[in-house]
N, C-alpha and C positions, 0 to 999 in steps of 0.2 A: 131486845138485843143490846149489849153492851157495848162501852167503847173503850178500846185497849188502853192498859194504864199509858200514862205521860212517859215514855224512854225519858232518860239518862244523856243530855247531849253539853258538850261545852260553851258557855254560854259567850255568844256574838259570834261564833264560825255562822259562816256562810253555806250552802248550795244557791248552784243559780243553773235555771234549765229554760231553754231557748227553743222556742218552735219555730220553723223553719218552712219556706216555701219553695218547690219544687218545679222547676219551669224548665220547659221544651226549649232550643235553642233557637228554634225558627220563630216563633212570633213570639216567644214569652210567655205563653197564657201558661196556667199552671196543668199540668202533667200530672198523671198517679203514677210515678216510680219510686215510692216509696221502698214495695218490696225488692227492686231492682236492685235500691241503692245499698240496702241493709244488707243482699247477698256478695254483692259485693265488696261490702265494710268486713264480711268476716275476716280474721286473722288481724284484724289493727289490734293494736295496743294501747290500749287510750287511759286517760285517767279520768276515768267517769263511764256514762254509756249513751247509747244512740239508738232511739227505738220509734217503731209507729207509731201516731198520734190518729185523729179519729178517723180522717179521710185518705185516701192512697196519695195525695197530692202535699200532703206535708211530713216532714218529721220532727222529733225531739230529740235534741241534744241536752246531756250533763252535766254539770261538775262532781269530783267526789267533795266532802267536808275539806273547806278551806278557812284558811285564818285571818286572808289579810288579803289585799288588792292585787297585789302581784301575783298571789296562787293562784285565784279566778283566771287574770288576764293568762298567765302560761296555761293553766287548761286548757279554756279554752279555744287558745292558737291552737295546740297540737288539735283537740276535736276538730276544729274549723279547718285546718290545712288534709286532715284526713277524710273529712269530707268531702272538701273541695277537689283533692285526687278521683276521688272515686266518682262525682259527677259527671269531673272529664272525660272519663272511660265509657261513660253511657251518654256524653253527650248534652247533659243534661248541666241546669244554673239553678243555684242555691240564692233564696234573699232574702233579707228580713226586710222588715214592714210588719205594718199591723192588720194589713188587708191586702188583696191582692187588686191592681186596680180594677178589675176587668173581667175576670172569673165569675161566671155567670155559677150559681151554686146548684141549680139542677144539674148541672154535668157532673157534679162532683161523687167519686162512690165511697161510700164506707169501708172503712180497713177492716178484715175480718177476723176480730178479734169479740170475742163472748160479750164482754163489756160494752163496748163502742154498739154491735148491733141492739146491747139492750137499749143504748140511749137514743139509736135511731128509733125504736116500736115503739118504746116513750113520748119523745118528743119530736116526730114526725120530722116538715120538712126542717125545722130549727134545726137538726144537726148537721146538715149539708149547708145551713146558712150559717154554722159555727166551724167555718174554714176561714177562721181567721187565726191571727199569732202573735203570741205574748210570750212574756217573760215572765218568769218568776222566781221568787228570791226568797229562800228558807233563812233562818235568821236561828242560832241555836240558843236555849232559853235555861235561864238555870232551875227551871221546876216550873208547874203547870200554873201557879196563880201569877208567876212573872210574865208567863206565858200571857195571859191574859191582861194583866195592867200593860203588858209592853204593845200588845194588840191596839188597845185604847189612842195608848198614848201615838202613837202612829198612824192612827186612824187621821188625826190633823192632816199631816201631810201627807194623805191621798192624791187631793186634788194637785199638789206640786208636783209628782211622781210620775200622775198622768199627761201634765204639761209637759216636764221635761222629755218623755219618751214619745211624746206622739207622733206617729210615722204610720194614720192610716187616713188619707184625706179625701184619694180616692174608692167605690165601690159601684161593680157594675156598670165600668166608663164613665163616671159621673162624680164631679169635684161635690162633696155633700156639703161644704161649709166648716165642717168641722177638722179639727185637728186630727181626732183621735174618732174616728166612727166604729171603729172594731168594737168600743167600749158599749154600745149601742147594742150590736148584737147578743152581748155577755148580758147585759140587761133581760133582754127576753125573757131570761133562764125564771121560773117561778120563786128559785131559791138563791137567786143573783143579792147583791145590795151589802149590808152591812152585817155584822156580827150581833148578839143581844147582848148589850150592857148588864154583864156578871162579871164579877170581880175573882170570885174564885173558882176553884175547878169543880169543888161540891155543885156548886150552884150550877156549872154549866152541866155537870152531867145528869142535873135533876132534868134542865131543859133537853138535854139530848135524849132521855127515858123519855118525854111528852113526845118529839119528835116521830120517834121511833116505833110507840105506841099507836100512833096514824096512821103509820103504815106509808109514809112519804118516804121518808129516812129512811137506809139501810147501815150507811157510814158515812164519815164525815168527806166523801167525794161527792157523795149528792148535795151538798153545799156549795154556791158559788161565788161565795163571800169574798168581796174586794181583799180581807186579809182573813185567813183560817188559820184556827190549829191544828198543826200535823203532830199529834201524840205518837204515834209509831216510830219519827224520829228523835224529836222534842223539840221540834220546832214550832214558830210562826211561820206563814208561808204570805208573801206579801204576791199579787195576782193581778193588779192592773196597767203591766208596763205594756205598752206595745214593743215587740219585740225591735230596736234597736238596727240602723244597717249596716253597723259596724261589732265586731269583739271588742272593743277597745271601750266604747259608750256603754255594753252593756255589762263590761268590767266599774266602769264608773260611776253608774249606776248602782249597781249593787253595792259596793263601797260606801255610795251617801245613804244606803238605805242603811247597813251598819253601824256608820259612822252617826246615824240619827239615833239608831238603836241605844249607843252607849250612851248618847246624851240625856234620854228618857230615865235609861235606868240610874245613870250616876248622880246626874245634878236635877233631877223630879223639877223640871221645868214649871209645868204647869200640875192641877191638880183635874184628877178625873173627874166628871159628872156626865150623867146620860144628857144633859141640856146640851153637851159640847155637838150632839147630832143634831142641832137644830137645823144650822147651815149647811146641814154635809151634802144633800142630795143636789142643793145651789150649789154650793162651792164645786162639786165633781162634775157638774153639767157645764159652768163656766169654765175650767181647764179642757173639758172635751170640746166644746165649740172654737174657745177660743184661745187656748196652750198659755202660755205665758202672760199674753195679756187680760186672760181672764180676771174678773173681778172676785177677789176672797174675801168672805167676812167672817173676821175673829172671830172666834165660839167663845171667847171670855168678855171684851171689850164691847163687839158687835160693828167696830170698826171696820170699813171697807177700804180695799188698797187692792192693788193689782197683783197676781200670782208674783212678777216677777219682784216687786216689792218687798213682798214675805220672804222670798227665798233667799234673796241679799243678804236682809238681816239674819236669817235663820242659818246661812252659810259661814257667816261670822261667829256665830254661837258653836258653830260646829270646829272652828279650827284647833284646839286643843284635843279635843275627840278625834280626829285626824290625825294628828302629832302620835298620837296614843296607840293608833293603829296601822300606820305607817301608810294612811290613807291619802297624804296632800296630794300627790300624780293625782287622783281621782277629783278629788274637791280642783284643782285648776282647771282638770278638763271640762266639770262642771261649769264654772265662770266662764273659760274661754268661747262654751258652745254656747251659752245664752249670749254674750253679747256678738257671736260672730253670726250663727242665725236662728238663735232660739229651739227650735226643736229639727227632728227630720222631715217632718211636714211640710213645715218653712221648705227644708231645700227642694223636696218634690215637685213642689206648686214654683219653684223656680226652675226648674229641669222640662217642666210640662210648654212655662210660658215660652222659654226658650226653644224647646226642640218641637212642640204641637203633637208630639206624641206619647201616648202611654205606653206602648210597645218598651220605646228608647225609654223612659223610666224603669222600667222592671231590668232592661240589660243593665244600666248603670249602676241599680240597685244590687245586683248579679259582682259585678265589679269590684263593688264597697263590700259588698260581704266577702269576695276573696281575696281580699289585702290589693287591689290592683288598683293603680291609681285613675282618679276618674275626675277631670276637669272641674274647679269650682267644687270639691268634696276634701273636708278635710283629712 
């Protein structure tokens, strides 16, 4: 089996697609109204689209190809306010997070779609325990070997990425320790983890022929690589953000993932080698346990310094890259959340101490996600 040539895309637009949690009004726990919500959504007009994702209890929202920060952040208001209409009609609360805190995954059912039940008969109960919710951010490439050095070069700051978004602390009513536990689950997957260090596209599709020939692989969705190539678009597709409990974070978000993107490709920061994965499975465990104050060590140097350390300096490198794409709104919001409270996690585990219940976490998270103002949320 082949894999479609590299599309044609403009290189640094964006897509950014948001999965979404679906909860019941009375206690919060998460609800399959998926197909409710989607019949529902018929006739909106959106600039993007809104579809089921693998359980009846979540959805997926869009962008179409955007350029710059402010395109994302307007999409995605209209998606989100279009959304948010239509819940109300069914009663029903939208909210990101990376996990649901309390959603027990045997109750969960599969969306009945060809696909989704193939990965249920596959992988058993792991699919019902994969109701969790990420973001992810396409990045558009000027041809497939850029594709690939720009994969590399971004690979470094994984672990910052997953710090910055972590918004999954609870699972199964239980605070785990970690920041970002959703990432734990994506683990599971047999074909989770990192991409093979090839530099050009020859090379990856000699690896993808080996794949494919095992009969594991069909296409590059059976990959569940922290960043892949999307050839169908021509993009990179970056996949370890928890998704965000705001539009506005996971407008800024993808802006610094952008705004990183230019800096690889313009000013070749650092130089690629397979050794730079030495750290990487430390470095991504340290951002999941412990978000910003994780400990990173350089892949060149070997230096150890704290997530939030790297990202300072690395935010400073990035301010002309910003300038360049009319990114600065994003890069502040950046700085202003880490020193106000580092990630969403942070604020959860402050909602939980405060109120003692997880219930009132998923409403206020309900809240943040509909632009509604909600005590101590910025």
């Amino acid at each position: 089996m082949s894999l479609e040539p590299f599309a044609t895309s403009k290189p640094l637009t964006m897509g950014v697609e948001l999965e979404l949690q679906i909860v019941n009004r009375h206690d919060y726990d998460l609800m399959p109204g998926s197909k409710d919500l989607l019949r529902v959504m018929k006739g909106e007009t959106l600039p993007g689209d809104v579809t089921p994702e693998i359980t009846d209890s979540m959805i997926e929202l869009c962008t179409n190809v955007c350029t710059n920060y402010e395109q994302v952040l307007e999409q995605l208001t209209i998606t989100r306010d279009a959304l948010v209409r239509s819940a109300d009609k069914l009663n029903l609360g939208l909210s990101g997070g990376g996990t649901h805190p309390y959603q027990h995954w045997s109750k969960q059912r599969i969306f009945d779609k060809p696909r989704f039940q193939e990965i249920s008969s596959l992988y058993g109960y792991l699919s019902k325990q994969f109701t969790v919710f990420g973001q992810h951010v396409h990045i558009g490439c000027e041809g497939p070997d850029h594709a690939l050095r720009l994969l590399h070069g971004l690979s470094r700051f994984i672990p910052h990425l997953i710090a910055l978004s972590a918004s999954s602390p609870y699972v199964q009513g239980n605070d785990t320790g970690f920041h970002s536990a959703r990432l734990n689950s994506v683990f599971a997957f047999p074909l989770s983890g990192r991409a093979p260090f090839v530099l050009t596209w020859d090379d990856f599709l000699v690896f993808f022929e080996k794949m494919t020939h095992t009969g594991v692989v069909k296409s590059m969705k059976d990959f569940y690589w922290d960043i892949r190539p999307k050839p169908e678009y021509g993009t990179i597709e970056v996949r370890v953000l928890d998704t965000p409990l705001t539009i506005e974070k996971a407008s800024a978000l993808a802006a610094l993932i952008q705004c990183l993107a230019r800096w690889i490709s313009h000013d070749h920061p650092f130089a690629l080698h397979e050794d730079d994965y030495l750290p990487y499975t430390f470095n991504r465990f340290q951002a999941c346990r412990f978000g910003l104050d994780g400990t990173f060590v350089d892949p060149k140097s070997g230096e150890h310094r704290s997530l939030r350390e790297d990202l300072n300096v690395t935010l400073h490198a990035l301010e002309p890259h910003a300038v360049a794409l009319k990114a600065e709104p994003a890069l502040r919001y950046v700085r202003e959340e880490m020193r106000w409270q580092g990630n969403d996690a942070t604020w959860a585990r402050g909602v939980v101490e405060k109120e003692q219940l997880l219930n009132e976490l998923v409403r206020q998270q309900c809240e943040r996600w509909a632009g509604r103002p909600v005590a101590n949320a910025r």
